[in-house]
C-alpha positions in Angstrom: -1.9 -14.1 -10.4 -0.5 -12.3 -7.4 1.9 -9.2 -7.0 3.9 -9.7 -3.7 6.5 -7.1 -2.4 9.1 -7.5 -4.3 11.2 -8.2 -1.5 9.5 -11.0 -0.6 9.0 -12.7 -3.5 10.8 -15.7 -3.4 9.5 -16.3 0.4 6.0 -15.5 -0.5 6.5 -18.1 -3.2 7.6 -20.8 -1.3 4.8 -20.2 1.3 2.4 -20.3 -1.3 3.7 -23.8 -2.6 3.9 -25.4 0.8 -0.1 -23.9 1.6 -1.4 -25.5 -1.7 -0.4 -28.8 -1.4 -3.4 -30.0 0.2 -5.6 -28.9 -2.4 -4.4 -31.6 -4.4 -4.0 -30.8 -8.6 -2.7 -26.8 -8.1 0.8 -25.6 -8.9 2.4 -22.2 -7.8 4.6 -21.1 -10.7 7.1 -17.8 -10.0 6.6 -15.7 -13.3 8.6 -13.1 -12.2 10.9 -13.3 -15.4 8.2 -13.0 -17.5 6.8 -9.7 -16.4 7.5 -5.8 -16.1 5.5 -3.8 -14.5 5.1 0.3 -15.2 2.7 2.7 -13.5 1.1 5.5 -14.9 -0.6 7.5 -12.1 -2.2 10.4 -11.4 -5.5 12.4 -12.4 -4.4 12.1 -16.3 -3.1 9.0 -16.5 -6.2 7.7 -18.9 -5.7 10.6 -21.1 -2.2 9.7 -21.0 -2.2 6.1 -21.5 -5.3 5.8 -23.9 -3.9 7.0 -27.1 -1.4 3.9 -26.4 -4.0 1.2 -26.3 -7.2 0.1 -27.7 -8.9 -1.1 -24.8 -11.4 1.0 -23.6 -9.7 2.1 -20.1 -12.9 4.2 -19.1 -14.8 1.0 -18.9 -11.7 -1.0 -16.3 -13.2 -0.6 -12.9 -11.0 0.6 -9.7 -9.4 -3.1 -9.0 -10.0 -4.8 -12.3 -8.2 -5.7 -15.4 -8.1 -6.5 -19.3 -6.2 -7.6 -21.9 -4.9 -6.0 -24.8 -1.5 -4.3 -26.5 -0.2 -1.1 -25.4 2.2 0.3 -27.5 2.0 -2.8 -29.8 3.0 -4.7 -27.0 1.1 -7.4 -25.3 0.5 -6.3 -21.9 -2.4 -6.8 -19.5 -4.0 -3.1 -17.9 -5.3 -3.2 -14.1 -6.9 -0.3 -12.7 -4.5 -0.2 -9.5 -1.8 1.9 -7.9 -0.4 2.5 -4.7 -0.2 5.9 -5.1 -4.1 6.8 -3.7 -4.7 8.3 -6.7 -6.2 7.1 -10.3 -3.9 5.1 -12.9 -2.9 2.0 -14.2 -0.8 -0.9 -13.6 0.5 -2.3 -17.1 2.7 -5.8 -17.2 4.3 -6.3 -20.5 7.2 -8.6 -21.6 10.5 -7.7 -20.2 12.0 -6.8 -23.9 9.0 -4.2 -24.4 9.1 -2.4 -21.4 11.7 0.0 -22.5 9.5 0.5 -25.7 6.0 1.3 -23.4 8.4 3.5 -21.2 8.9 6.1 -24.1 5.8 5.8 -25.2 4.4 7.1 -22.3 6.8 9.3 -21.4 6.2 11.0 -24.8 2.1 10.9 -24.5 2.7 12.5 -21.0 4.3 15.0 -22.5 1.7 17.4 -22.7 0.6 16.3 -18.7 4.0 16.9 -17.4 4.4 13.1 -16.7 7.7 12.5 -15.0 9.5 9.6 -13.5 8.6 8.5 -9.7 11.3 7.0 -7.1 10.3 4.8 -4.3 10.3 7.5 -2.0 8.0 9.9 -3.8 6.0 6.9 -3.9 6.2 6.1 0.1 4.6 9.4 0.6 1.6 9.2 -2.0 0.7 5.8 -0.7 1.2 7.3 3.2 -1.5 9.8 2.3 -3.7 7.6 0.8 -3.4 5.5 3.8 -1.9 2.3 2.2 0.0 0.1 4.7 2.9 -1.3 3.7 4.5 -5.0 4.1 7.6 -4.3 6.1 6.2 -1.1 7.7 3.1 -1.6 8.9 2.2 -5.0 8.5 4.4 -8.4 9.0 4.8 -11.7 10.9 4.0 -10.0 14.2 0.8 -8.3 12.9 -2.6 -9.0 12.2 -5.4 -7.4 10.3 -7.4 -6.7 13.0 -4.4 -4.9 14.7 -3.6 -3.4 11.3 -7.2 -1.7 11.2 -8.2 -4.3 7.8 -11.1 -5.8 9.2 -12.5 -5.2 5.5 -10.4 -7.4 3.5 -10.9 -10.2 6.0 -13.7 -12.8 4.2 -15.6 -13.5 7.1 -18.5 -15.1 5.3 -16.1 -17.9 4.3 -16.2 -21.1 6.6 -12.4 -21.4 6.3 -9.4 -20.0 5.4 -5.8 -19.6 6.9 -5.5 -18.0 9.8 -9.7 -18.1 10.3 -9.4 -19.0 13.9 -7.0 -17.1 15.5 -8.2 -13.9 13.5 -11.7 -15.0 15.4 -10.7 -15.6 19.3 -9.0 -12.2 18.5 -11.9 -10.3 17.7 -14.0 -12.4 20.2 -11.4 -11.2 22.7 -10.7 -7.8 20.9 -7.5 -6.0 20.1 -5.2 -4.9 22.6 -3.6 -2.2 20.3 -4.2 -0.8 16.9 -2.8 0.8 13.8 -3.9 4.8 14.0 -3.0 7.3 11.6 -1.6 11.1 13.0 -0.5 14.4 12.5 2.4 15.9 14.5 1.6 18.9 16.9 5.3 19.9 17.6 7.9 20.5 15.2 9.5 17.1 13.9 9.3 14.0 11.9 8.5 10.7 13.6 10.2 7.8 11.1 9.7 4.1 11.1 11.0 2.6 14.4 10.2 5.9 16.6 8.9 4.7 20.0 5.6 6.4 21.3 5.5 6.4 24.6 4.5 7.6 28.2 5.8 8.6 31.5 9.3 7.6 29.0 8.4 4.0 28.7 7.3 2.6 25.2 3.7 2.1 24.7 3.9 1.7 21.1 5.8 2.2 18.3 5.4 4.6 14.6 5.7 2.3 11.7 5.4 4.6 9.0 6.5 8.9 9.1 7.2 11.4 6.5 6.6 15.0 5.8 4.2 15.3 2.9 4.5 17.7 0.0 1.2 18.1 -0.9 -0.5 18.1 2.4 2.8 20.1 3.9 2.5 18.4 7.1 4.1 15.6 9.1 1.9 12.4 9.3 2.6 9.0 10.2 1.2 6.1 11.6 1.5 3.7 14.4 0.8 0.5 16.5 -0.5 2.3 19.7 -2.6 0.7 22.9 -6.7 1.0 22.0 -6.9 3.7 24.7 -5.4 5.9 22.8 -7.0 4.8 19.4 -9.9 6.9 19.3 -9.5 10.7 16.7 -8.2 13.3 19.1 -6.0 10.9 21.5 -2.5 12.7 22.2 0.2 10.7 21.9 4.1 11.1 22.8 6.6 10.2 20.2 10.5 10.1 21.0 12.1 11.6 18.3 15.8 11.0 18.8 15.2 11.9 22.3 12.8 14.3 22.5 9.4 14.0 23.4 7.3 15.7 20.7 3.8 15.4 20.6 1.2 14.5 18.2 -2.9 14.0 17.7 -4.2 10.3 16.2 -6.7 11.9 13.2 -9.1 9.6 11.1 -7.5 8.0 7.8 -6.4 8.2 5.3 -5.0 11.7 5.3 -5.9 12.6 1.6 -8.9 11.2 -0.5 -9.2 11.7 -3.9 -12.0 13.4 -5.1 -14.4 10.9 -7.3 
C-alpha cells in the first residue's frame, strides 16, 4: 500500500502498472475511493487519539502500523506525519470519516486540537526538513542531489534507477539540496534564483517564514561549493540581492 502526492496519483498509478509488468502475476489496483485519511499530530496526539481506539498506540513504532477501529470505525493507524512531529495517520472508509473527525475534535478538546490547512502544514514539514514532491524533488532530481542517500537500498543488486544513481555517486554530485536561514530581511519562496556576480547558480525550492522558529528558512539546489554549513549564498528576491547562510538540517528536531 502506497500514499503518493495526491496530485500525482493517477500518474504515479500508471507508472507503477507499466514497471510491474515484468514481474509477471502482480496487479496495481488505485484504492483511492476506498480511503480517507485524517491526521492527528502533535505532542498529544496519543492522549488524544487513544480514548478512540483499542489498539495499544504506545506499542506502533515511528513508521509502522496496525489494525483496529477507531471510533467504531474500521480504520488502519500508522505512526507517520509530515508534520516533524509525533502523531498518527488514520485511513477509514470514506462514510466514517466525518464520524472520526468529531470524535477527535471532541477528545482534543481538552489539548486545544484545532484544524490544520495545507499551508500550516508546508511549514511544520519545512522545519522538520521534509522535502516535498513538486518542491524539492521531481523528474529532474535525484536523491543523491536531493541529500537522501539514506533511503536509497544500496545493498540490493537491482532496482530502478540502480545504475544511473551509481555512475552519479561514482562521479559525485555537481550540486545539492542545502537547507538555510536568511541573514537580510526577506522571504526567499519556491522559484527564487540564488545566484552570483547576477547570474543563477541555483535556485530555492522551498521558503517560508516560520512561526515557531520566527525566522526565514528555506532550502535549495545550490552548486557543492557552496554546500558545506556556513556557505553564504545570494538569493534574488524580486530583484534584490539579499543574503543568506546554508545551516545543517533540519531546522527543528523534536525532542525524543
Amino acid at each position: 500500500m502506497l500514499v503518493v502526492n495526491a496530485s500525482n496519483g493517477p500518474r504515479d498509478f500508471a507508472w507503477i502498472s507499466e514497471q510491474i509488468k515484468p514481474a509477471g502475476e502482480a496487479a496495481c489496483v488505485d484504492s483511492s475511493s476506498r480511503y480517507a485519511l485524517i491526521a492527528i499530530q502533535g505532542p498529544a496526539a496519543l492522549d488524544v487519539l487513544q480514548p478512540l481506539t483499542g489498539v495499544p498506540l504506545s506499542d506502533i513504532k515511528y513508521y509502522w502500523f496496525s489494525h483496529g477501529e477507531v471510533a467504531n470505525a474500521r480504520a488502519i493507524i500508522s505512526r507517520t506525519g509530515y508534520t516533524g512531529e509525533d502523531g498518527f495517520e488514520i485511513f477509514v472508509p470514506p462514510a466514517m470519516a466525518d464520524r472520526v473527525w468529531q470524535a477527535l475534535s471532541e477528545s482534543g478538546r481538552p489539548a486545544d486540537v484545532i484544524p490544520c490547512g495545507l499551508g500550516a502544514r508546508d511549514t511544520l514539514r519545512l522545519e522538520a526538513g521534509m522535502r516535498l514532491y513538486g518542491n524539492d524533488i521531481d523528474e529532474s532530481t535525484t536523491a543523491l542531489e536531493a541529500d537522501l542517500n539514506w533511503i536509497i537500498g544500496w545493498k540490493k543488486e537491482s532496482f530502478i534507477g540502480r545504475e544511473a544513481l551509481a555512475a552519479q555517486k561514482d562521479q559525485g554530485v555537481t550540486r545539492k539540496l542545502v537547507g538555510f536561514e536568511m541573514v537580510d530581511r526577506g522571504i526567499a519562496r519556491h522559484g527564487y534564483p540564488v545566484v552570483s556576480n547576477g547570474k543563477p547558480i541555483g535556485v530555492v525550492t522551498s521558503g517560508t517564514q516560520t512561526p515557531f522558529l520566527k525566522k526565514a528558512i528555506g532550502l535549495a539546489y545550490v552548486p557543492v561549493a557552496l554546500t558545506a554549513p556556513g556557505s553564504e549564498i545570494t538569493i534574488d528576491i524580486r530583484g534584490r540581492a539579499s543574503l543568506a547562510r546554508v545551516v545543517p538540517t533540519p531546522f527543528y528536531k523534536r525532542a525524543k
